[in-house]
Residue frames as qw, qx, qy, qz and C-alpha x, y, z in Angstrom:
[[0.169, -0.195, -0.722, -0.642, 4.83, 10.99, -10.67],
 [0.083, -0.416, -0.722, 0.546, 2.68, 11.54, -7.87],
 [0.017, 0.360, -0.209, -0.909, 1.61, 14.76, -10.10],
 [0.460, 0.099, -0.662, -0.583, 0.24, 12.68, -12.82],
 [0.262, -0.079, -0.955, 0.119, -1.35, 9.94, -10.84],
 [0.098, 0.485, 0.546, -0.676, -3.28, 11.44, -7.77],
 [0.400, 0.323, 0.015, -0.858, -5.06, 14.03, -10.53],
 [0.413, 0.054, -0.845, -0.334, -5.99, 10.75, -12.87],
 [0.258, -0.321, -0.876, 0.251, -7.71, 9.19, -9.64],
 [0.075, 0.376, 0.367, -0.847, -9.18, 12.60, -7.93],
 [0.478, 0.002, -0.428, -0.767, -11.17, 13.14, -11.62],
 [0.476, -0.296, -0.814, -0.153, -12.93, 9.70, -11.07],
 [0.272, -0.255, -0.684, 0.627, -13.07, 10.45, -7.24],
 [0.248, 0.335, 0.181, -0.891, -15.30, 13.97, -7.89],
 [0.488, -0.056, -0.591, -0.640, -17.19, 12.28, -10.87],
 [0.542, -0.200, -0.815, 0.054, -18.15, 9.63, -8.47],
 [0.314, -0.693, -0.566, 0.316, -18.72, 11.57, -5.41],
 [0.296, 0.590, 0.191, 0.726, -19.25, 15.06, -6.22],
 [0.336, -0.848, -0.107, -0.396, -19.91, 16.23, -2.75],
 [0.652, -0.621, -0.096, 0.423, -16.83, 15.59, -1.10],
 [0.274, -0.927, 0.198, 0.164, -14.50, 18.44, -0.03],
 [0.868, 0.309, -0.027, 0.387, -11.20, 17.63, -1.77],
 [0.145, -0.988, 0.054, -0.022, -8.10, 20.04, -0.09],
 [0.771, 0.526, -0.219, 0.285, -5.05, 19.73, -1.95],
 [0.198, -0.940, 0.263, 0.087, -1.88, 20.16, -0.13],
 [0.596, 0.738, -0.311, 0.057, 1.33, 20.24, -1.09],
 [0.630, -0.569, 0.525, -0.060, 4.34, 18.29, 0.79],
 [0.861, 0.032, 0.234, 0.450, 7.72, 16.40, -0.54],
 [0.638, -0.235, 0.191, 0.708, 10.58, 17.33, -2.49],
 [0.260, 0.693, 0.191, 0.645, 9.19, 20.04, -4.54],
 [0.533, -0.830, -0.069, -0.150, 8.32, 21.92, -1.29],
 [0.746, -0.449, 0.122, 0.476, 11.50, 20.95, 0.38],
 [0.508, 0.554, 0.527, 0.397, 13.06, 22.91, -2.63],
 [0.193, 0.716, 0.338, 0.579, 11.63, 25.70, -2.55],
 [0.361, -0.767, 0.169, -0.502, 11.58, 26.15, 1.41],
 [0.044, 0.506, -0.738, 0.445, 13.74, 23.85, 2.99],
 [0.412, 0.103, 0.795, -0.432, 10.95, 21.51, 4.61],
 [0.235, -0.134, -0.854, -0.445, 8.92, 18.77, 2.82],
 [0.470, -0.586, -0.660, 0.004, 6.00, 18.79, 5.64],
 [0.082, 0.333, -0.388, 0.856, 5.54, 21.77, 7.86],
 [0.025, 0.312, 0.785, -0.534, 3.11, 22.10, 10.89],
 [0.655, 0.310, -0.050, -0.687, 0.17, 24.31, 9.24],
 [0.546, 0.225, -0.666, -0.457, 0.55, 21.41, 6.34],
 [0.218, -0.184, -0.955, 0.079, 0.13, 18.25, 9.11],
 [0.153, 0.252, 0.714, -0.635, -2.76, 20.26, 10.96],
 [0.440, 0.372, -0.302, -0.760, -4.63, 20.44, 7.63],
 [0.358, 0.148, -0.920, -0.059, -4.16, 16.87, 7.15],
 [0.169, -0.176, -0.897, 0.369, -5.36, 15.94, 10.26],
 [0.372, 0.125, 0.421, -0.817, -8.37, 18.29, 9.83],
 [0.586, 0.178, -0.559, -0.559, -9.67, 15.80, 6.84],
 [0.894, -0.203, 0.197, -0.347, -11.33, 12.74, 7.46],
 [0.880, -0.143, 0.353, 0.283, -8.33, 10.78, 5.38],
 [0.046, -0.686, 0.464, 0.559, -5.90, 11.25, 2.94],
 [0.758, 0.644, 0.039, 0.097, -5.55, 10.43, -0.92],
 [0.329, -0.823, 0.287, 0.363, -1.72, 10.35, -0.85],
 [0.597, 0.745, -0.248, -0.167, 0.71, 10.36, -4.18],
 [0.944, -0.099, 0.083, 0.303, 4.25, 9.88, -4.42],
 [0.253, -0.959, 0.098, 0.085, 7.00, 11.48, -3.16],
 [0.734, 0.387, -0.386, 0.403, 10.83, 11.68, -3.79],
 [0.662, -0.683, -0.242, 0.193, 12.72, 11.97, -0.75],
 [0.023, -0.958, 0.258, -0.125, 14.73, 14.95, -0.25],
 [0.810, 0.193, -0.327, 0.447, 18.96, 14.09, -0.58],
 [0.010, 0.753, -0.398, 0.525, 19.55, 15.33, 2.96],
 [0.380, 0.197, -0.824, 0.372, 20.72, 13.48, 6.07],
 [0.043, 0.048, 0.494, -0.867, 18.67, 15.12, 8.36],
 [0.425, -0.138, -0.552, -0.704, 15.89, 14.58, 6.17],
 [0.441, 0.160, 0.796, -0.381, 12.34, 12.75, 8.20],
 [0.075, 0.138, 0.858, 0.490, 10.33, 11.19, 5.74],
 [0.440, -0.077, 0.077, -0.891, 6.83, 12.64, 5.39],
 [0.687, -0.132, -0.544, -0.463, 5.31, 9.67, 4.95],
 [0.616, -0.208, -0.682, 0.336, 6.63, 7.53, 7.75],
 [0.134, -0.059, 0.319, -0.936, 5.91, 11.43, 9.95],
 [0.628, -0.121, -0.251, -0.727, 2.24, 10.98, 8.61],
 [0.678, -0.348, -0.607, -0.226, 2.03, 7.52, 10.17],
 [0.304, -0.063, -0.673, 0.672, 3.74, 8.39, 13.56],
 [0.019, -0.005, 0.125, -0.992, 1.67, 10.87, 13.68],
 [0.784, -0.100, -0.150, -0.594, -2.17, 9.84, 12.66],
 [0.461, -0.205, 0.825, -0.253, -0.70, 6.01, 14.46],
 [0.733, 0.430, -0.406, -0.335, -1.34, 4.43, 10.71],
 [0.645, -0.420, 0.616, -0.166, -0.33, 1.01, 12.34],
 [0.786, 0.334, 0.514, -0.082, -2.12, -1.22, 9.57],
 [0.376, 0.486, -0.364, -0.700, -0.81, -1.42, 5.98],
 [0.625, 0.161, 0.763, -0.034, -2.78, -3.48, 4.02],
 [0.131, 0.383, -0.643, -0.650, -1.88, -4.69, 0.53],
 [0.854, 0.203, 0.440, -0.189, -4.37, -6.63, -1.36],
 [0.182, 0.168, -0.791, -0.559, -2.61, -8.58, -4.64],
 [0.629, 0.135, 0.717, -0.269, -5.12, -10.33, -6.94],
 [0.562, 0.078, 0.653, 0.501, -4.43, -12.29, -9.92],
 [0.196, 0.679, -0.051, -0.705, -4.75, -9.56, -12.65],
 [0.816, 0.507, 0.243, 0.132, -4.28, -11.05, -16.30],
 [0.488, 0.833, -0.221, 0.139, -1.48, -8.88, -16.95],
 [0.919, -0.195, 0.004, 0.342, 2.41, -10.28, -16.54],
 [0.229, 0.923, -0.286, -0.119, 5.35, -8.22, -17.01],
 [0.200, -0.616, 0.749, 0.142, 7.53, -11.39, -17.37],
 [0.412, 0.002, -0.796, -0.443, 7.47, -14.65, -19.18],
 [0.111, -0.184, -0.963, 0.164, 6.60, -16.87, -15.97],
 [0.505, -0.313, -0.401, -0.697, 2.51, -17.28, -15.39],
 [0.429, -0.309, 0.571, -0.628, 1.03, -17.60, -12.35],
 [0.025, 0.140, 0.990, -0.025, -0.57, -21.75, -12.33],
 [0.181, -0.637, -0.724, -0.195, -4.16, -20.39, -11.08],
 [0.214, -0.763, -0.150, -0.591, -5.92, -17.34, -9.78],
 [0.459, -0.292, -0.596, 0.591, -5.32, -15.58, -6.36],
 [0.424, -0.765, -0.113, -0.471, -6.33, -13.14, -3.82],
 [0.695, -0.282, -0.476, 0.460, -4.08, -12.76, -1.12],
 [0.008, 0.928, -0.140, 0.344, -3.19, -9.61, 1.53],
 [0.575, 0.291, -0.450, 0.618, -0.26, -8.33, 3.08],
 [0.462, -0.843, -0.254, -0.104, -0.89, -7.08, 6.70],
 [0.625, 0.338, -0.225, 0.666, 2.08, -5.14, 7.23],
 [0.359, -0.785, -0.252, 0.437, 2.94, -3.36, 10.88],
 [0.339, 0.830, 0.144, 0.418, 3.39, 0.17, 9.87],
 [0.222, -0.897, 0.159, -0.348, 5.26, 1.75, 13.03],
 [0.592, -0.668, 0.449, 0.031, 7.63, -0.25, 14.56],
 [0.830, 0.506, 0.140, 0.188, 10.44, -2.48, 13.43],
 [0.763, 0.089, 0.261, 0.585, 13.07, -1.12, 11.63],
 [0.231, 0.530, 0.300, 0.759, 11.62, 1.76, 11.08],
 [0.522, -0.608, -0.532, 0.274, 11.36, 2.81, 14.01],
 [0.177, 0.868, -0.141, 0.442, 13.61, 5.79, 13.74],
 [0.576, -0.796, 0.121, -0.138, 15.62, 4.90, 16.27],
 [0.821, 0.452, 0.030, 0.347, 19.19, 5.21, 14.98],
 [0.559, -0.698, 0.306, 0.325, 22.81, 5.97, 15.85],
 [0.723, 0.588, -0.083, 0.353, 25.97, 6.77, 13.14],
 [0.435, -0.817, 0.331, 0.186, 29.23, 7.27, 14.24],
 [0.014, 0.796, -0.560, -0.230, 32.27, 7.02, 12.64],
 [0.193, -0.390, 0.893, -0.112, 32.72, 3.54, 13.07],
 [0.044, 0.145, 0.955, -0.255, 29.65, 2.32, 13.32],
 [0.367, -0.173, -0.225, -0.886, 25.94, 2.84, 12.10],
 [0.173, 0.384, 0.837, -0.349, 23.13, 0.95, 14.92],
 [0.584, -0.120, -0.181, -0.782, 19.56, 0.68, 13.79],
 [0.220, -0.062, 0.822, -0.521, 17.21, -0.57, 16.61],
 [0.433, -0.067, -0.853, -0.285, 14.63, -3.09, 15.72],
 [0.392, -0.026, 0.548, -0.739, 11.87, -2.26, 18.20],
 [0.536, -0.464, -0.606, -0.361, 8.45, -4.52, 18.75],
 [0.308, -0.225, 0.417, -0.825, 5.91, -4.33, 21.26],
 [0.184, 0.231, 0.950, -0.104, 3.45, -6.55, 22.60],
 [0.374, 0.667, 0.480, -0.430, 0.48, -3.75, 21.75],
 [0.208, 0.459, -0.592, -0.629, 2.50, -3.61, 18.20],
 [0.197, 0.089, -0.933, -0.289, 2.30, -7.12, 17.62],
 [0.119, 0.372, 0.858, -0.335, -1.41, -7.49, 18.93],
 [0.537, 0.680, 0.263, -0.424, -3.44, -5.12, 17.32],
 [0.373, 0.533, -0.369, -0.665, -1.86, -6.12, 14.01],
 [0.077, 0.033, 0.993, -0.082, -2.42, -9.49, 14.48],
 [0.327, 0.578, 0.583, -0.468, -6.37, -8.44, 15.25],
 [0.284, 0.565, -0.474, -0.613, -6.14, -6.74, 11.72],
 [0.174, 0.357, -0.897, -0.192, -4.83, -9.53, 10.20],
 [0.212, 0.092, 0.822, -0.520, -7.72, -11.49, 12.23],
 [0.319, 0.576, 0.230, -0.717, -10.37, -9.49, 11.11],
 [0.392, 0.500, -0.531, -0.561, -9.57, -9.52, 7.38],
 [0.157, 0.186, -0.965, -0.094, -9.22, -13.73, 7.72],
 [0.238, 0.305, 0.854, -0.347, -12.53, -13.91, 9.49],
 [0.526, 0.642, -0.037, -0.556, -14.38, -11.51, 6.35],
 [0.529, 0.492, -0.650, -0.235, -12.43, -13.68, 3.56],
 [0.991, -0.034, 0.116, -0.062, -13.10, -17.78, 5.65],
 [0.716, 0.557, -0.370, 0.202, -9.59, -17.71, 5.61],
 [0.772, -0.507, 0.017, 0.384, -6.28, -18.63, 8.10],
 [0.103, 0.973, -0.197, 0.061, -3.72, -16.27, 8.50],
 [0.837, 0.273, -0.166, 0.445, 0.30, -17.05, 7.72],
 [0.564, -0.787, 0.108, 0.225, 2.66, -15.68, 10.18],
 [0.786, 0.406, -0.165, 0.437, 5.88, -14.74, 8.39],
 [0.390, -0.893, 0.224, -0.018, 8.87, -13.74, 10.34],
 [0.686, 0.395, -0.541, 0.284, 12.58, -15.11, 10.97],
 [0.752, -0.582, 0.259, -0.169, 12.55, -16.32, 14.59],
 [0.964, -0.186, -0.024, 0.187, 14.86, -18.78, 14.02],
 [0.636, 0.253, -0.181, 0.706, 17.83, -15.90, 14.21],
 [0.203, -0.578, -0.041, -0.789, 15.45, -12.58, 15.43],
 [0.026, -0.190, -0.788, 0.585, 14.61, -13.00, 19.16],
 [0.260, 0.242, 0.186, -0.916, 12.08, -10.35, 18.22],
 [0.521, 0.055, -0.465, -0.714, 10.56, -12.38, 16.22],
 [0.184, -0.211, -0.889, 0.363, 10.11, -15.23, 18.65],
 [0.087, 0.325, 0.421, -0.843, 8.06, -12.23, 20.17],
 [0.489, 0.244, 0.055, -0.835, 6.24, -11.38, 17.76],
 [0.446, 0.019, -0.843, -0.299, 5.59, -15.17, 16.32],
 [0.159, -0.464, -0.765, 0.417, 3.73, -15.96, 19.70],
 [0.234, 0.315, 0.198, -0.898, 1.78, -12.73, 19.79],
 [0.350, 0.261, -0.378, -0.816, 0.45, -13.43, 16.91],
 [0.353, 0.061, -0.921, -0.157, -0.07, -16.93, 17.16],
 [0.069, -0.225, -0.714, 0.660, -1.69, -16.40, 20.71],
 [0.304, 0.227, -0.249, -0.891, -4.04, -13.35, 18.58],
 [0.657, 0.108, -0.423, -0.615, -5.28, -15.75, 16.34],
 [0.343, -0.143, -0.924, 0.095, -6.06, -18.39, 18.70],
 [0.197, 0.358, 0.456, -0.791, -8.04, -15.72, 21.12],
 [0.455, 0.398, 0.017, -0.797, -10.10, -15.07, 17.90],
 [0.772, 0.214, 0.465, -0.377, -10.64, -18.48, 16.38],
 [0.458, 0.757, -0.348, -0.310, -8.72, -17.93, 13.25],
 [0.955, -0.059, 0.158, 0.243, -6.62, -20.68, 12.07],
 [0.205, -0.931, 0.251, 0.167, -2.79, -19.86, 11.92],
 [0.842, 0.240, -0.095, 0.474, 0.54, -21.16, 9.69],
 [0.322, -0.891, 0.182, 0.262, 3.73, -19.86, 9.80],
 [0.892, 0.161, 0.129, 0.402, 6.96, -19.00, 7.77],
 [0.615, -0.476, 0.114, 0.618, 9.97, -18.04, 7.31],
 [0.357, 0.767, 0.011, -0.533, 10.51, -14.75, 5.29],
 [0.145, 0.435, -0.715, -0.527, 12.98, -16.09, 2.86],
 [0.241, 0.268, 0.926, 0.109, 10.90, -19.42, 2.25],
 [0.361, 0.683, 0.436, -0.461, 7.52, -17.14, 2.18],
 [0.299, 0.709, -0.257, -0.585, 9.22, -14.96, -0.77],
 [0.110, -0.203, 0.961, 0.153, 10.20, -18.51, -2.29],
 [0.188, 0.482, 0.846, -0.129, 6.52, -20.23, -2.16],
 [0.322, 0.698, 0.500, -0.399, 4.61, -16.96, -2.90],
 [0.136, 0.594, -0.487, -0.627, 6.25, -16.43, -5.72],
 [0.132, 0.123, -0.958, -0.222, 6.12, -20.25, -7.02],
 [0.160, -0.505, -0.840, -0.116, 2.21, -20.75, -5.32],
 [0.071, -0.081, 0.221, -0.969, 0.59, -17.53, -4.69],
 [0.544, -0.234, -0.731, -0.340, -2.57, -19.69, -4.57],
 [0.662, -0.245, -0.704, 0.082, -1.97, -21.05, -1.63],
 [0.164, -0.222, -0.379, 0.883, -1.80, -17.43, 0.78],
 [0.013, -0.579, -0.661, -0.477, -4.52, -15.50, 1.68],
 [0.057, -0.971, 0.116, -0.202, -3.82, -13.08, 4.51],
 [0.737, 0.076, -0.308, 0.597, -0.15, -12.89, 5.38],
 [0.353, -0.912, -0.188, -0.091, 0.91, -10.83, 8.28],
 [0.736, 0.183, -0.210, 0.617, 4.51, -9.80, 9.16],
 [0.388, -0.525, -0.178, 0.736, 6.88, -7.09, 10.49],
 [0.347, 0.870, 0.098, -0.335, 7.26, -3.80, 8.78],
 [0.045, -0.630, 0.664, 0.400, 10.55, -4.72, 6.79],
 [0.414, 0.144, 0.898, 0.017, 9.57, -7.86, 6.22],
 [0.453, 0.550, 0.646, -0.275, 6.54, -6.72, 4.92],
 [0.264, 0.845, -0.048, -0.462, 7.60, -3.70, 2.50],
 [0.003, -0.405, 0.798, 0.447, 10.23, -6.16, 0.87],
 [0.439, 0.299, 0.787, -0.314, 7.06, -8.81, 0.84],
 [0.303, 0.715, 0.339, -0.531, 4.84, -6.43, -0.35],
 [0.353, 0.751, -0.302, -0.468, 7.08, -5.51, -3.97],
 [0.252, -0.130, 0.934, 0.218, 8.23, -8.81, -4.41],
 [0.367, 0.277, 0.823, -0.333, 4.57, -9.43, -4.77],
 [0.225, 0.657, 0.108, -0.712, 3.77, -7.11, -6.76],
 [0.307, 0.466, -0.626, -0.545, 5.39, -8.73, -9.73],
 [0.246, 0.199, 0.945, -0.079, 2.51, -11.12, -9.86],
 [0.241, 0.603, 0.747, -0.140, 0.30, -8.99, -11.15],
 [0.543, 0.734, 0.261, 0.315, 2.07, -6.70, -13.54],
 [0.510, 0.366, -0.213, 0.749, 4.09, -4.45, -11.35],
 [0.146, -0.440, -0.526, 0.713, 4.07, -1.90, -8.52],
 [0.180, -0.058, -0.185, -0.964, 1.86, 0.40, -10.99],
 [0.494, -0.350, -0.580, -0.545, -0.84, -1.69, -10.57],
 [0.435, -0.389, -0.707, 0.400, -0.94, -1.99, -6.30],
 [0.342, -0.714, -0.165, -0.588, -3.10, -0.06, -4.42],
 [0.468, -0.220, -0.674, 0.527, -2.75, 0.04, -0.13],
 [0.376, -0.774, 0.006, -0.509, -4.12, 1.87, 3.28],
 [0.214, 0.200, -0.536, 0.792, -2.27, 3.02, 6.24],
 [0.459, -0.681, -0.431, -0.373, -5.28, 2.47, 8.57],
 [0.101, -0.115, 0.719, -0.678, -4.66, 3.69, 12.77],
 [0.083, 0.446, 0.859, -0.239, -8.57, 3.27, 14.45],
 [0.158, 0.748, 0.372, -0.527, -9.94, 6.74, 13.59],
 [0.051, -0.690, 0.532, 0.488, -7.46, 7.61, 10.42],
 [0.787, -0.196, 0.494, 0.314, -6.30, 6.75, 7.20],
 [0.070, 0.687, -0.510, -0.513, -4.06, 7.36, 4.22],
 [0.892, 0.245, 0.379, 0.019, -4.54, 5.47, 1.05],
 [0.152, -0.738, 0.504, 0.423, -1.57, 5.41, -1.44],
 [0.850, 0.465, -0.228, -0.094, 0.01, 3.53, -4.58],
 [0.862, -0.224, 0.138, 0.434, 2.64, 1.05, -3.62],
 [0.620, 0.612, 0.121, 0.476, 4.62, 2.54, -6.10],
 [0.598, -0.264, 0.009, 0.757, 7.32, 4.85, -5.55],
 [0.195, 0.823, 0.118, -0.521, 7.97, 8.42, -7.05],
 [0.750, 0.290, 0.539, 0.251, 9.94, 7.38, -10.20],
 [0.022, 0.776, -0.274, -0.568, 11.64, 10.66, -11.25],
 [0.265, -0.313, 0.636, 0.654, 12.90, 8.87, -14.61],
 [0.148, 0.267, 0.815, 0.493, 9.80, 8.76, -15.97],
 [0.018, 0.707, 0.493, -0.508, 7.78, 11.60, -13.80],
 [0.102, 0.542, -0.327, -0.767, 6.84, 14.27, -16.80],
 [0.101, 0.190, -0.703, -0.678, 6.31, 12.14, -19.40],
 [0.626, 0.128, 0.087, -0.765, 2.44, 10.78, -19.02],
 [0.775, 0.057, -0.571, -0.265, 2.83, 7.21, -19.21],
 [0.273, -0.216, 0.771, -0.534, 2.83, 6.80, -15.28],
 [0.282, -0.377, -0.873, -0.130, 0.20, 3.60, -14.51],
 [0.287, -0.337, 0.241, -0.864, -2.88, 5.33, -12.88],
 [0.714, -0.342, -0.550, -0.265, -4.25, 1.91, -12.13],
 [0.562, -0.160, -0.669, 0.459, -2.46, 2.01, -8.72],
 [0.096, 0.053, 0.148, -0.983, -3.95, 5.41, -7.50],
 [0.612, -0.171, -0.470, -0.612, -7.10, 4.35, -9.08],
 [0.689, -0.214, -0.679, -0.137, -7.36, 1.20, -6.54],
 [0.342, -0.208, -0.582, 0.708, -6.06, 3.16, -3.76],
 [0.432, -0.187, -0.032, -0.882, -9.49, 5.73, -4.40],
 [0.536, -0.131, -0.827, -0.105, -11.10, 2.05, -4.21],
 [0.443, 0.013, -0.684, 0.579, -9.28, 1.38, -0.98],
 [0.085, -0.034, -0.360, 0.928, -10.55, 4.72, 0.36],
 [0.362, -0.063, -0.692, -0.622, -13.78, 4.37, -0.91],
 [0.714, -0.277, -0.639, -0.067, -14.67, 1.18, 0.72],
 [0.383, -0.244, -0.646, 0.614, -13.25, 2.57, 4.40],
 [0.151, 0.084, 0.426, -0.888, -15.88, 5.48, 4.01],
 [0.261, 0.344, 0.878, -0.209, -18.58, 3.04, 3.33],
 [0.437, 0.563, -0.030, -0.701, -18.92, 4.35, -0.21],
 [0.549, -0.223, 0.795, 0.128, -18.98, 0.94, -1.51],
 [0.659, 0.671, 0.335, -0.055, -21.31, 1.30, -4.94],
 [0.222, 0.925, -0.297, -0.078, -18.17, 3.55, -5.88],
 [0.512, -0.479, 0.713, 0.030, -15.73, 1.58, -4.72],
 [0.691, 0.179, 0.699, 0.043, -17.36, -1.31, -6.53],
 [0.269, 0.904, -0.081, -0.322, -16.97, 1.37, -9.97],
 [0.270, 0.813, -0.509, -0.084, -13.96, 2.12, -9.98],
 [0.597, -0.124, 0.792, 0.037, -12.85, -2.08, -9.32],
 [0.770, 0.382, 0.477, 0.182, -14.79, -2.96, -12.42],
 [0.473, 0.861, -0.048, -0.178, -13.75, 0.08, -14.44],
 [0.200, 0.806, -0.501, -0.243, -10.25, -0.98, -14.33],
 [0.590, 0.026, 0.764, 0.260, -10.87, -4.58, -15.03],
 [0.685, 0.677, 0.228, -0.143, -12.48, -3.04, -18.38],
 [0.372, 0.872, -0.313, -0.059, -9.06, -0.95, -19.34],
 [0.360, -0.439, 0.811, 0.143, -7.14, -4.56, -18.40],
 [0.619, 0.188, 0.749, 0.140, -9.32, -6.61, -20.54],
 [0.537, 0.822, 0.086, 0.170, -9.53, -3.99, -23.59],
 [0.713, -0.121, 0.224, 0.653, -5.48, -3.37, -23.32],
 [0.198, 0.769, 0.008, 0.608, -5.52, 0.32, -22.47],
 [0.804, -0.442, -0.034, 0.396, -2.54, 0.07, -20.91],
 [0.148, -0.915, 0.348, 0.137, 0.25, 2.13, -20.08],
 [0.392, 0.588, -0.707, -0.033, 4.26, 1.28, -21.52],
 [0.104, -0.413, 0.832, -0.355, 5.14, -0.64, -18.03],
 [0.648, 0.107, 0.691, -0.300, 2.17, -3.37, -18.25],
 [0.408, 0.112, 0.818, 0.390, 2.38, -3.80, -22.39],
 [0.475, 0.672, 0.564, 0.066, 0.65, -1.40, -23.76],
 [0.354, 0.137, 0.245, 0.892, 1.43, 2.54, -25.52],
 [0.167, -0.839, -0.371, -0.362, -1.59, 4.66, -23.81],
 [0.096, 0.389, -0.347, 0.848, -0.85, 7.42, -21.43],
 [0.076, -0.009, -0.638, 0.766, -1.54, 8.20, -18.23],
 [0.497, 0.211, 0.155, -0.827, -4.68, 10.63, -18.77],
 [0.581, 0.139, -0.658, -0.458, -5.84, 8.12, -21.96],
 [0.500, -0.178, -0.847, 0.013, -6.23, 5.43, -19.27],
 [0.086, 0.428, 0.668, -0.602, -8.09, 7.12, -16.65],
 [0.432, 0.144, -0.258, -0.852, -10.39, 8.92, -19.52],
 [0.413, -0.024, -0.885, -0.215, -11.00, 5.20, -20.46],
 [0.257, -0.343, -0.847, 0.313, -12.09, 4.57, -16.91],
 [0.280, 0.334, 0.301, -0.848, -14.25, 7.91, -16.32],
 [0.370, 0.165, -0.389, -0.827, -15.91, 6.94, -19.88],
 [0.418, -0.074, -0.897, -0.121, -16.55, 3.19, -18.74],
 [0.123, -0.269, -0.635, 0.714, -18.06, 4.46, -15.56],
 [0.246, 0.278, -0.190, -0.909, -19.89, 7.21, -17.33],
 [0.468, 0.039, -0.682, -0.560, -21.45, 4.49, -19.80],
 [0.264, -0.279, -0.906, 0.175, -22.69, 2.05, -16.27],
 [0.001, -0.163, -0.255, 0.953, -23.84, 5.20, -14.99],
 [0.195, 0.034, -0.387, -0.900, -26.52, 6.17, -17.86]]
C-alpha cells in the first residue's frame, strides 16, 4: 500500500513546500517482478544523490536469496538511529484505555543485532549471529541521550542481560553513555518493558534497546494509539535519512483505498522537522489532530473514509490555516 500512502503524503509535502525537487524511484516487489531485482545500483546512486528519502512500503520478494531493500538502504546510507515517537492519540482499536496521556520514543539500533545479516543454513542447522559493538552501542545511546536531554527526561535501557552476554555489553555501554552525558538512566527487561508499557505507558519517555528488541517494542506499541497506520519513524545515520510508516506493505488490503495515510503523513512530519522545515512540520502535526478529532478516519481506526478522503481532509485543513 505503499502506492496509496506515499502519494497521500507527497500532495501535502508539494502543497507545503513547493520548491523541493521530489524524484520518484521505483524499488520492491513490483520491480523485482518485472526484472528480477528489487534495488539495483543506478536506483541506490539516485537515492544517495537526494538529501533524504520519503520511503513507502514494500512487500518482500518470496526468494531465498532475496536482500531486503530496506535493511540494504540502511547498510548502506549507515541509518543507525530509528526513532519511533508514540503519543497518546484519542483513538483505540481495542476496548482497554490507556489511564492518562503519553509521549514516549523508541530509540531503536538500526544495524546490528540480529539483523546483522550474518547467517548460516545447513541442513541441520540454521545459525543467526547476534553482533554488537561498542561504537554500535555508543552512538545510539548518544541518540537516545540527546532526545532525553530536548524532552527533561531519563532514558530506560531495555535489554535481556540476564541470559544475552551481549546484552551485558550493551547494558553498560549505555549506562556508561548516559552517565558521560548527565542523563539519568533505568533499566529493563524486554519482556517486563512490553508488560509495564503496555499497562503504564505514562511512565516511559525515551526507551532505547537493540534492533530486535526494538522492532518487536516498537509494534507492540503501536497498539496504544490505534495501530501501526497511525506510526510515523526515521532511519537517521549523521549526514542521511529515510523517513517511513511503521507499517508494513499489507497486500490484503493494498488496492482498495482505505490504507491509513496518517502514518506517511507523520513520517513527512518526521522529515520535515530534520530539514529544519519546522512551520510545516508543525502543519501537517495539527492537520491530523483535526481528521482525529472530526472522525475522518479510515476502516482500521473506526471510521469508513478512504485513503485520498483523509489526506484531502488534511490538504483542506491546512489550506483553511494557510488563508
Amino acid at each position: 500500500m505503499g502506492h496509496e500512502v506515499v502519494p497521500a503524503a507527497v500532495d501535502l509535502l508539494r502543497f507545503l513546500e513547493p520548491e523541493f525537487e521530489l524524484v520518484p524511484v521505483e524499488i520492491g516487489y513490483g520491480k523485482w517482478k518485472r526484472v528480477g531485482t528489487a534495488m539495483d545500483d543506478d536506483d541506490l546512486e539516485l537515492i544517495g544523490g537526494c538529501d533524504c528519502v520519503f520511503f513507502g512500503a514494500i512487500t518482500t520478494p518470496p526468494d531465498p536469496e532475496y536482500k531486503s531493500v530496506l535493511l540494504r538502504l540502511r547498510k548502506e546510507f549507515d541509518l543507525y538511529a530509528n526513532i519511533r515517537p508514540y503519543q497518546y492519540s484519542g483513538v483505540h482499536i481495542s476496548q482497554y484505555r490507556p489511564v492518562r496521556p503519553f509521549s514516549f520514543t523508541i530509540v531503536r539500533e538500526n544495524t546490528e543485532g540480529l539483523y546483522s545479516g550474518i547467517e548460516e543454513i545447513t541442513g541441520e542447522r540454521a545459525t543467526t549471529m547476534r553482533v554488537l559493538t561498542r561504537k554500535g552501542c555508543e552512538r545510539i545511546a548518544r541518540v537516545a541521550c540527546k532526545i532525553a536531554k530536548q524532552e527533561k527526561a531519563e532514558i530506560t535501557v531495555v535489554h535481556k542481560a540476564n541470559v544475552l552476554k551481549s546484552d551485558i555489553f550493551f547494558k553498560n555501554i549505555a549506562a556508561q553513555t548516559a552517565a558521560q552525558h548527565n542523563i539519568p538512566c533505568s533499566e529493563a527487561y524486554v519482556d517486563a518493558m512490553a508488560y509495564h508499557l503496555i499497562l503504564h505507558p505514562e511512565r516511559y519517555r525515551v526507551i532505547v534497546t537493540t534492533n530486535l528488541f526494538g522492532d518487536i517494542l516498537s509494534d507492540l506499541a503501536a497498539s496504544l494509539i490505534g495501530g501501526l497506520g497511525m506510526c510515523p519513524s526515521a532511519n537517521l545515520g549523521d549526514e542521511y535519512g529515510l523517513f517511513e510508516p511503521v507499517h508494513g506493505s499489507a497486500p490484503d488490503i493494498a488496492g482498495r483505498g482505505i490504507a491509513n495515510p496518517i502514518g506517511a503523513v507523520l513520517s513527512a512530519k518526521m522529515m520535515l522537522e530534520w530539514l529544519g522545515r519546522y512551520k510545516s512540520a508543525a502543519l501537517l502535526r495539527r492537520a491530523v489532530g483535526h481528521v482525529i478529532q472530526k472522525r475522518v478516519l479510515t476502516p482500521d481506526i473506526g471510521g469508513k473514509m478512504s485513503t485520498t478522503a483523509v489526506a484531502s481532509a488534511m490538504l483542506k485543513y491546512i489550506e483553511e490555516q494557510l488563508c
